[in-house]
Structures are given as C-alpha cells and as structure tokens.
N, C-alpha and C positions, 0 to 999 in steps of 0.2 A: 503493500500500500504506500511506501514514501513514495513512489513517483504518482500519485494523484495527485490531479491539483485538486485544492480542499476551498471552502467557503463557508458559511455560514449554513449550518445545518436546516435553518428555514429555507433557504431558497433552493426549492424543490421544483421538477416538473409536476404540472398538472394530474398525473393518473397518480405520483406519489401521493399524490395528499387526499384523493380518491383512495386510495387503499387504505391507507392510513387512520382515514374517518371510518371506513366500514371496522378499522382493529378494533378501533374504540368502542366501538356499540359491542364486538363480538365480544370483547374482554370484559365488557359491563356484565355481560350475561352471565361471567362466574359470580363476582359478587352479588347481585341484583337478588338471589333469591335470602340473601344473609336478613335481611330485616322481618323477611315476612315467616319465615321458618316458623314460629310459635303462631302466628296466627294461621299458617295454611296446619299447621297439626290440630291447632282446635277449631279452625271450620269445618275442615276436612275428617275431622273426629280421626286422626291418625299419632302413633307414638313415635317420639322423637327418634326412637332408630330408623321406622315407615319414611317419616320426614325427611330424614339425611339420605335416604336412596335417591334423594333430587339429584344430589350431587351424585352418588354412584353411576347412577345409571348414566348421567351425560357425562361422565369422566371417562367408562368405563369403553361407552361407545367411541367416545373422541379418541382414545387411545388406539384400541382395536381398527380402525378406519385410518387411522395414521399409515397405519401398513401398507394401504392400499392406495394412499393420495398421490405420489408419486408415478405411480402404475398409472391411474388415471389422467393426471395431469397431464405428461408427459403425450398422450394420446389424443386427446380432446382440445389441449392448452389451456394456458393460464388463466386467459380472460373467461373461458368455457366453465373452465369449475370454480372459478371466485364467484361467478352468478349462481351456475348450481349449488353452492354452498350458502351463499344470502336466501336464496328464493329457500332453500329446505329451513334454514332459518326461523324467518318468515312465516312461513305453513306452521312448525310445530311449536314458535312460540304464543302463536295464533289459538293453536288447538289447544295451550298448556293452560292459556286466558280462560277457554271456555267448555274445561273441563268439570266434570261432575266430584269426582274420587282422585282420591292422592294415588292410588293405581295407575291412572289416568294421566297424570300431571309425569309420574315417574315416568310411565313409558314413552307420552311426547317427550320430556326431555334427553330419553334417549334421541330419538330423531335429529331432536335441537345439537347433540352431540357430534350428530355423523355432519350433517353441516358445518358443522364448527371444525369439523377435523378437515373438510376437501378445503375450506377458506383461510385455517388459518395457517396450515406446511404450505399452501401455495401461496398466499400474504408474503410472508416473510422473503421468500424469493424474488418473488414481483418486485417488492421495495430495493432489495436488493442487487437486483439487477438495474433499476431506473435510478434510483437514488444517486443526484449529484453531488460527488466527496467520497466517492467508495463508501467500501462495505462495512468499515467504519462508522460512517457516518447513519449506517440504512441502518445498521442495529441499534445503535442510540435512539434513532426516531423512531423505532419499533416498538425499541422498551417504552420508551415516553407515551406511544400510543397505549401498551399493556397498562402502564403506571394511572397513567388519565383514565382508562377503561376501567379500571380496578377502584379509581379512588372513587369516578362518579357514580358506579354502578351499584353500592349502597345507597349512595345519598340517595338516586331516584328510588330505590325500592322502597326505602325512607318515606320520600315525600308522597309518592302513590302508594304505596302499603297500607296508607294512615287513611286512603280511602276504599280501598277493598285488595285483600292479597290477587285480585285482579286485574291490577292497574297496572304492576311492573311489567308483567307479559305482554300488556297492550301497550305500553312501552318501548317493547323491542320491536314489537311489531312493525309500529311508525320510523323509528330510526334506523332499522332493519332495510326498510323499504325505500326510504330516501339513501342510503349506502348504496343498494341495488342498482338506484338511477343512476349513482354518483361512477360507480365500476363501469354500468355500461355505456354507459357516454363518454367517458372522459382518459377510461382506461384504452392504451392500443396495442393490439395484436401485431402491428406492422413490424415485419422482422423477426418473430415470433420462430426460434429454430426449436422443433419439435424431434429429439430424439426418444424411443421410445424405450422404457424404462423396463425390462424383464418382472415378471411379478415380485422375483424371489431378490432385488435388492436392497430394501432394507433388514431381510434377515441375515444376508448377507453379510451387509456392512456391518450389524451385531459384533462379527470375530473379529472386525480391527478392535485390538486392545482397547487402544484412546478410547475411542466410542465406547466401548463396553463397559469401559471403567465410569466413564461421563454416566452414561444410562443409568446405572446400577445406583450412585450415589444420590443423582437426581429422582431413582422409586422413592430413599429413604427419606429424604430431604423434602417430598411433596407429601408425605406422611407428617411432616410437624407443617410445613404450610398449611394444608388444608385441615389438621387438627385445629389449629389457631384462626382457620378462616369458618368454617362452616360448623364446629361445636362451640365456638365461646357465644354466640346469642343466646344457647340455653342458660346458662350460670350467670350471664349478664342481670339478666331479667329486666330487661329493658323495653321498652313501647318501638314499634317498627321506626319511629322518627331516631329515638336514642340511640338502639343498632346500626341506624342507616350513617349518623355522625361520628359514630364511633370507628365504621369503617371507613367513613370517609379520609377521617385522620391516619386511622392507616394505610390509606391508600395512597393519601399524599406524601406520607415516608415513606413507603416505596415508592414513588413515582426521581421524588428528589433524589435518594442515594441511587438511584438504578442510570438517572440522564447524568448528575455532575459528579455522585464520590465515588460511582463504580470506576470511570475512565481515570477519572487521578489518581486513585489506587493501582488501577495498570500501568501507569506514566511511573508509577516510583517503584512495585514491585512483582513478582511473579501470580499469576493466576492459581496455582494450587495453595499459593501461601494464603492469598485474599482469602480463598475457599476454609480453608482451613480454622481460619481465626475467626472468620465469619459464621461458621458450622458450631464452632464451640460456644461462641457468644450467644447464636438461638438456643440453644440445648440450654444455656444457663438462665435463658427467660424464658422459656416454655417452663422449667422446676422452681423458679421464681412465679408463676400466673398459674400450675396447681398451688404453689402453698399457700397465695395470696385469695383464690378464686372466690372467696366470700363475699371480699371487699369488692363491689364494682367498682370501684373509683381504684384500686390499684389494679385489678384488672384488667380498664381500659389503657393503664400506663403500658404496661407488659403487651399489650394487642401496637399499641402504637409505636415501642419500641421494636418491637417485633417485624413491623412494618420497611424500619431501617434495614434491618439487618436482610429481610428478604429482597429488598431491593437490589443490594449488591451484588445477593448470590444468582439472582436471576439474570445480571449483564454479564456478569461475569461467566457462567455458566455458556450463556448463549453465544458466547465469543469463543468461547473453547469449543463447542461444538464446531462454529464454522470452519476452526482452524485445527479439529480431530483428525481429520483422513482428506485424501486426496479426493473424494467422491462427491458428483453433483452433492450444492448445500438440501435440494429438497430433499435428495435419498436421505443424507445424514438428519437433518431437521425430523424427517419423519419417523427414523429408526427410533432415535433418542424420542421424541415426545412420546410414543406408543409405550418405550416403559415407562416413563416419566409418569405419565396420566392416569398408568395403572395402580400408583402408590395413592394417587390422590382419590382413586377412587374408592380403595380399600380402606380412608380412613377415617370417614366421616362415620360410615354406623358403625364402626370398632370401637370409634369415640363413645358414640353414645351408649350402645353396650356394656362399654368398661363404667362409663359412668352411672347407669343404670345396676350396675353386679356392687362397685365398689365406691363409688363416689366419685363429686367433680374433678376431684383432683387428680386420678391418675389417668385420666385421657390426655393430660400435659405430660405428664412422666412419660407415659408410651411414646407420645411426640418426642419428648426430649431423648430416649434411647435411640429415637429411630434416626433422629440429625445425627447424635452420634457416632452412630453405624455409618452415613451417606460421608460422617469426615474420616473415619475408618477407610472405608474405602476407597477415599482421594487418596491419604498418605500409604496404601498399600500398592498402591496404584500411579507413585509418582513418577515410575520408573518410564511405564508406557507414553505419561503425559511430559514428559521432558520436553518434546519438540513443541508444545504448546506453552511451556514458561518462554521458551526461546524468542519466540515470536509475541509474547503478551505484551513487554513491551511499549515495541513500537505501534501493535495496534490500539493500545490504552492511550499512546499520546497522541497517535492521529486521532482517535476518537473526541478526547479531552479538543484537541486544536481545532477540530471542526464544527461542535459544539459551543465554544467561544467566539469561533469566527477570528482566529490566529491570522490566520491568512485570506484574506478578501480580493 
C-alpha cells in the first residue's frame, strides 16, 4: 500500500458511499433487536432463552451462507447479490414486523440472516475494490460504517421499541429499501471481472494456518461480544428507550477506537500484540460486569467500556484477515466470518441458560473464559501470523494517514 496515493478518507466515489449506507442499516440490524428483547419475550409470551434464538438463528444463518457468498458472487456479480441480499433483507425484516409468534420472528430472522450474509462478504469487497486511498482506507470506512450501524441501531430500537416491539422491523424495512435504491442506481458493474469461485474455496482457505488461526480466535472472541451484546438487556432491567442509550454508548466506543485508536495502534505496534492486550482487557471487564451485574449503573460502565475494547479488536482483526493468505479478500472474508458468526450465535441462549441454571453473573465469566481462549489462541498461533505483524505496520499508518487526510 505505500505507493497509493492517499486522501482524505471522505472523499469517496459515488457507489462507495452507496454501499457504505446500505452497511449501516445492515449492521443496525444486529443491535436493533437489543432494546426490545424483554418486551418481544413478554408480548410474545416467550422465555428469555426463546428470545435470544433472535440472534441465533440470524447469526447462525449469516454464518452458514458465508460459505457460499463467494461461490455466488463471483457468478452473478457484485452488484447482482448486494440487491439480492437488501431485497431478502427487506422481505424478512418485513415478515419479522408482522409476525404473530417468537417462532415466527426466529425463523424470518433466519432469512434476515442469509441476506445479510450475500450483502455483507460482498460489501466489504465492493468498498474495497472502489475505495479511493487503498484498502487501507476501505477498511477504516467499513468499520466506521459497522461502528455507526452498531451504535445507531439501538438507539432506533430504543426510540421505536417505546412504541410497539414493531416498529424497529418497520424500521429496517424503510432504510433497507432506500439502501436498495441507493446500490442500484449508483453502484456500477462496469468493469466488473467475474472469475468464478469453485464451491469448495472457502473450506479450503480454512488450512492456511493464518486464516485458521484468525477464525478460530475470532469463534471465541464473538462468544464475549455477543454475550455482552445480546444478554446484558436482561440484568439491565431497563425500558426499551434505556437499552437503546445504553447501546448507543456502546456503540459509539466502538465506532471511535475501531476508525482513530485501532490504526494508531498499528502505526506504533504489531497486530497480534494489539490483539492480545486487547483480549485480556475484555476478559477483565466481562469478570468485572458479572460481579458488578446488580448494579445497573456499573453495568452500563462495563457495557460501555467494553464497547472500547471491541472496537479495536474488530479493525484490527479485519486487517489481519485481509492481509492472512494470498487468496481473493471475498474467499478469505467469507471463510473467516462463517466461523466467526458461529461463536456469536452459540452465545446468546448459553447466556441465558447459564443464567437461568446459575445466575446473572456467570454468563460474563463464560464470556470472559471464552476471550480468553480467542487470546490463547492468537499467542499459540503467533508463529503462522508473523507475516501479518510484518506488514501491520505500515498498513496501521496508511490507514491512520488516510483517515486524517496526511496527505491531500
């Protein structure tokens, strides 16, 4: 990446920032169910493990369909399955609005899932490939879109929750739909080189080490994220408006260390160290938010803190990915999210389970062994990721430089 020339990370072409708006809505869609959880369990007359299959089930599909985005992709093109992924969007966040039974809402958001999986390993690409300032620059404004998605997609379930756990679905629906417009008009296929992808490459790309190492850490690693994202509204006990600020807050500490302290971190030192010290610190505020879980008010510290610390591991994470294996980024992006996805979806009714058998407080503790285990298996795994300290570097300071606008 030193021979791009670099600019200010805003000034983008046109379909960037078309894709870019559709991340934001897609990424809302994880948070968006966080405020209304307690009230779709008591409309829905469903128990909070029923509940947490929200997230399962669309975690589980996004995962699973990962494997196959690349296959597709690669066949159809890019601009072909960013629409097919909005429009399925679309349809099942639609049906999730105007379902009867948490049954119901579970299995559209499976659907909601398989969309989210063709739009978002193709997302990342797109930007990436259009993005003025290299690939640098595309994953900053990537994460920045995850960050924005993430932070606003409480607040809205927040501020429509408070009028029927109906309203965030209807929600996506409208933003969903104006993303739609925005992709097909403004995104272009011109140019568009279509090699086609074998089914079997992202299992493949599994056995490069780097990758496997990456995957593996990032199962355990999305086991305290989503512990900390999709069980803390139970123990909060908070009204859908309070959950929805409270995510918000977290969401804008992730958004901030994920655009400015993850790349200055790269700019001073290695990506498994980041990783590493990053891993340890959530492990010590996941065991810090069970012993506190009583207290909401230190709680919401621990959620907000928390916030930080996953912001870094998600840039940093996603920059090692790019820079894992030789292999197209969608095969790799797709390999890695497919496990990644599957931690996240394993952990929300474990949560509630655990906390249901034993109390609030050891759905943190299982989070916090599980980070753990993901920095375990970074430092046992340094050996494969060498060639990605080597290069973290200088892509943390192009990143950092391009994101200031160093060079104009």
């Amino acid at each position: 990446m030193s021979g791009t020339p670099q600019g200010s990370i805003w000034r983008q072409p046109a379909q960037v920032w078309a894709v870019a708006f559709a991340c934001v809505v897609a990424f809302m869609g994880i948070g968006l169910v966080d405020p209304i959880l307690p009230a779709i369990a008591e409309s829905l007359e469903a128990s909070p493990v029923e509940t947490e299959l929200l997230f399962t089930s669309y975690l589980l599909v996004t995962g699973l369909a990962m494997l196959i985005t690349s296959w597709i992709s690669s066949r159809i093109g890019a601009k072909a399955t960013l629409l097919v992924g909005l429009g399925l969007i679309v349809v099942f966040a639609l049906l999730c609005a105007l379902s009867g039974s948490v049954v119901g809402v579970i299995g559209f958001r499976a659907g909601w899932g398989l969309g989210n999986a063709l739009f978002i390993s193709t997302a990342l690409a797109t930007i990436v490939g259009a993005a003025a300032g290299g690939s640098g620059a595309a994953i900053v404004l990537y994460e920045a879109a995850l960050g924005l998605g993430i932070a606003v997609g409480p607040l809205l379930g927040g501020l429509l929750g408070e009028l029927s756990w109906r309203g965030p679905f209807f929600g996506v629906v409208a933003l969903m739909a104006i993303g739609f417009i925005a992709v097909l008009t403004l995104v272009r296929p011109d140019g568009e080189r279509r090699e086609p992808m074998p089914f079997s490459a992202p299992f493949r790309a599994l056995r490069r080490p780097a990758l496997a190492v990456l995957a593996v850490a990032a199962l355990f690693y999305n086991i305290g994220f989503f512990v900390l994202l999709a069980f803390s509204p139970f123990p909060l006990g908070f009204g859908a408006m309070g959950i929805g600020l409270t995510f918000f807050g977290w969401g804008v500490a992730l958004a901030v260390t994920s655009v400015w302290v993850a790349p200055a971190l790269m700019r001073r030192t290695s990506r498994t160290s980041i990783m590493l010290v990053a891993l340890a610190l959530l492990a010590v505020d996941l065991i810090a938010a069970g012993i506190v879980v009583a207290s909401p008010a230190a709680l919401v510290v621990c959620i907000v803190a928390g916030g930080l610390l996953l912001g870094v591991m998600n840039t940093v994470l996603t920059e090692a990915v790019m820079e894992a294996t030789d292999l197209p980024r969608s095969v790799a992006s797709s390999a890695y999210s497919a496990v990644r996805f599957l931690g996240g979806a394993m952990a929300p009714p474990t949560a509630a389970a655990l906390a249901h058998a034993y109390g609030d407080t050891v759905p943190y503790l299982f989070a916090a062994g599980a980070v753990l285990l993901a920095a375990l298996t970074v430092l046992l795994g340094r050996r494969a990721l060498a060639h990605i300290d080597e290069s973290g570097s200088d892509e943390g300071e192009d990143a950092a430089a391009v994101l200031i606008g160093d060079a104009t």
